[in-house]
Structure formats: structure tokens, C-alpha cells
C-alpha positions as a printed NumPy array, in Angstrom:
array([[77.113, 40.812, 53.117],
       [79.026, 39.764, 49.944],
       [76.999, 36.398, 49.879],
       [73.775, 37.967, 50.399],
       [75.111, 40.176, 47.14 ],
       [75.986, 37.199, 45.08 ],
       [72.924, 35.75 , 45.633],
       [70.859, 39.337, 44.685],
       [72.788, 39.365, 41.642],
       [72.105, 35.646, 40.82 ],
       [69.014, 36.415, 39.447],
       [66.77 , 39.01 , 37.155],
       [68.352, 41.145, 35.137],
       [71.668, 41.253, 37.098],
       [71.987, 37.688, 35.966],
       [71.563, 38.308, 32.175],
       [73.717, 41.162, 32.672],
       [76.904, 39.707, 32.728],
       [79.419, 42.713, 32.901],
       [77.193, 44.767, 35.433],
       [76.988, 41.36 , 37.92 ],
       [80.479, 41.236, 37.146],
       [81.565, 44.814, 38.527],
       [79.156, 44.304, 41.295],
       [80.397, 41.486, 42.9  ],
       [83.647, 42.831, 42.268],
       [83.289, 45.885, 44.01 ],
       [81.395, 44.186, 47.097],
       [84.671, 42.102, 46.843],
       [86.623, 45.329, 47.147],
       [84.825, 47.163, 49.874],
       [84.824, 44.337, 52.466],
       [88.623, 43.581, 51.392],
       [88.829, 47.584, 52.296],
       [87.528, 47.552, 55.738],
       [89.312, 44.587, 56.311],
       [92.839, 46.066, 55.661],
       [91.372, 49.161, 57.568],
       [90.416, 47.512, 60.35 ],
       [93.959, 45.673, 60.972],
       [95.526, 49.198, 60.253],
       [93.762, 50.919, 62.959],
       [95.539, 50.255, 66.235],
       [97.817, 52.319, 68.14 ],
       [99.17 , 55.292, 66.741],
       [97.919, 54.845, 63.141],
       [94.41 , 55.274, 64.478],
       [94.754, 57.886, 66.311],
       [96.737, 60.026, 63.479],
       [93.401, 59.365, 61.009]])
């Protein structure tokens, strides 16, 4: 997912926009850092308390 975003953001207006391409990436960055850290969290008793 985060290369297909990098690539989206390559290009167009994302690309001449360099603050918004910026946050982007970042955030796509962010979310799949996210549900990494989730997933790892999520065994045995932590997961069940959720």
C-alpha cells in the first residue's frame, strides 16, 4: 500500500505540491506503522480486553 501511495503522489499535482505529498506519505507512513504496533499488541489478554 504505501508504495502504491508514493508512486500516486509522484506525479500531477501531488508532485508540485510539495507540503501536501509530504503529509501524505507521511500519514500512509503512520497508519501502516499503526496497524503494525496493533497487530503485535493483540495477543492474549490485551486482545481480548479491546
Amino acid at each position: 500500500m504505501t508504495p502504491a501511495i508514493y508512486q500516486a503522489t509522484a506525479t500531477g499535482s501531488f508532485a508540485k505540491d510539495f507540503g501536501l505529498r509530504d503529509q501524505i506519505q507521511r500519514a500512509t507512513v503512520s497508519v501502516m506503522s499503526n496497524f503494525a504496533e496493533g497487530f503485535s499488541e493483540a495477543s492474549g489478554q490485551n486482545f481480548i480486553s479491546s
